[in-house]
Structure formats: structure tokens, C-alpha cells
VEXMI-404497 format. One record per atom (N, C-alpha, C): x, y, z; residue in three letters. Coordinates in steps of 0.05 Angstrom, whole numbers, padded with zeros to 5 digits, always signed. Each point is the difference from the previous one (the first is absolute). Layout:
BEGIN
XYZAla ...
END
This chain:
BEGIN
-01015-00179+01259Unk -00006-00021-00019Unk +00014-00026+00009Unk -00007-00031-00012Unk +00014-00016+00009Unk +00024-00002-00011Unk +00014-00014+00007Unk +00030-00001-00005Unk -00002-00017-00025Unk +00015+00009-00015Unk +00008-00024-00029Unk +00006-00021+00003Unk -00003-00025-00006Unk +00016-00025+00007Unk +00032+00001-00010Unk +00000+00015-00025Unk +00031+00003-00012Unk +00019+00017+00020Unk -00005+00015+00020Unk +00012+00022+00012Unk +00012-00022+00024Unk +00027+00007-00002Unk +00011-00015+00028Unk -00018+00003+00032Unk +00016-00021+00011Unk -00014+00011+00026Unk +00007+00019+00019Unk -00010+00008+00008Unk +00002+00027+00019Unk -00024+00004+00017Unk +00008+00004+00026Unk -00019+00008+00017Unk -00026-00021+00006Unk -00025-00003+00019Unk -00014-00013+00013Unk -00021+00006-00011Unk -00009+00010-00015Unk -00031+00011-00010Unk +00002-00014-00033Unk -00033-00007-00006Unk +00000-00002-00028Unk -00007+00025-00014Unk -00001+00012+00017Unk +00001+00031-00022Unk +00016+00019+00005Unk +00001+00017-00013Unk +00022+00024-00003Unk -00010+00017-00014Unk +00020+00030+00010Unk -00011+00021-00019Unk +00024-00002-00025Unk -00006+00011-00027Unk +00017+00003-00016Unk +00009+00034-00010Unk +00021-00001+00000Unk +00004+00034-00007Unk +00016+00005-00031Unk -00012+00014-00019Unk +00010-00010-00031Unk +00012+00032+00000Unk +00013+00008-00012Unk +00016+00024-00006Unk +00011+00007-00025Unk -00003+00013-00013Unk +00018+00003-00023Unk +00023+00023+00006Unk +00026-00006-00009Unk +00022+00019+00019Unk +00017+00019-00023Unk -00002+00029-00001Unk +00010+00012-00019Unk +00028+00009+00001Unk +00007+00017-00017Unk +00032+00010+00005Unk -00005+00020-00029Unk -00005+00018+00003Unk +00006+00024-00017Unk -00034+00007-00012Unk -00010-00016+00011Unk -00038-00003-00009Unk +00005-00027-00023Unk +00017-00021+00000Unk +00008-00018-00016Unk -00012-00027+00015Unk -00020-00009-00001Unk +00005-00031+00013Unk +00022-00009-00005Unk +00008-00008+00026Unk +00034-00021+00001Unk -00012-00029+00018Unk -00028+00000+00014Unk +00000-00021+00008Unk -00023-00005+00009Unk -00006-00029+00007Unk -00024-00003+00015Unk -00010-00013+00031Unk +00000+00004+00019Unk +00005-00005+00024Unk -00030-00004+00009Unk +00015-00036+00005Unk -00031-00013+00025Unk +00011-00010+00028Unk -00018+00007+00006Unk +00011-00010+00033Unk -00024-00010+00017Unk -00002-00018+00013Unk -00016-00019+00019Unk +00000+00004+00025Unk -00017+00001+00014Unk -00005+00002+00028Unk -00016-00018+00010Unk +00005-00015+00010Unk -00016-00022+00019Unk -00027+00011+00018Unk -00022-00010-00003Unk -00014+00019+00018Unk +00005+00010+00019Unk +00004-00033+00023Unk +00014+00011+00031Unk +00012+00024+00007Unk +00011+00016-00023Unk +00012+00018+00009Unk -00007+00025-00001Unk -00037-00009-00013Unk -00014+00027+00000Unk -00004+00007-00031Unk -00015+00019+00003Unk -00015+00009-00030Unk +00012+00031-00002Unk +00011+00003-00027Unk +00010+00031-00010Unk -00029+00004-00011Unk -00012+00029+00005Unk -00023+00009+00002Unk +00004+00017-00029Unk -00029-00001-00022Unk +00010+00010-00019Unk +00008+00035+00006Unk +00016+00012-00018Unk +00011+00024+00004Unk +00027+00003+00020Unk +00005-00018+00012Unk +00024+00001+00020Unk +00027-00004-00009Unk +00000+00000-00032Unk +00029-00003-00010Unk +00001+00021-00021Unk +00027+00007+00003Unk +00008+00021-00025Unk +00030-00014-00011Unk +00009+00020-00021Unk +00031-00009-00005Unk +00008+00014+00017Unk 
END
């Protein structure tokens, strides 16, 4: 997707992949985790992530 204008800068591409997570601890949401990847550095393919 393209990059947000609000998201700092990072990396040489206007797009990026985004990776959203919700992170447990006892089966409790304790948190919520996003993380950005610049294209250049390649595409996470869907299914290729677990906890």
C-alpha cells in the first residue's frame, strides 16, 4: 500500500507492506503491534507470519 503521509520517513519506496498484530499474554489482549516495511525490501507473502 502507499505510505501514509503522517508516518515518518523511512526507506526509498512510496509503498510499504504493513503488518497489524494483536499481542496476547494469558489469551488477554495486552497490545497492539504495527510495523512497516518499505517495499525495497521486498513483500511478506500472505501466510508467512505466525506469533
Amino acid at each position: 500500500m502507499q505510505k501514509p503521509a503522517d508516518l515518518p520517513r523511512f526507506g526509498t519506496s512510496t509503498d510499504a507492506t504493513r503488518i497489524r498484530r494483536l499481542r496476547y499474554l494469558n489469551d488477554t489482549i495486552i497490545g497492539i503491534e504495527e510495523i512497516w516495511l518499505d517495499a525495497h525490501a521486498g513483500q511478506v507473502p500472505d501466510g508467512a507470519l505466525s506469533d
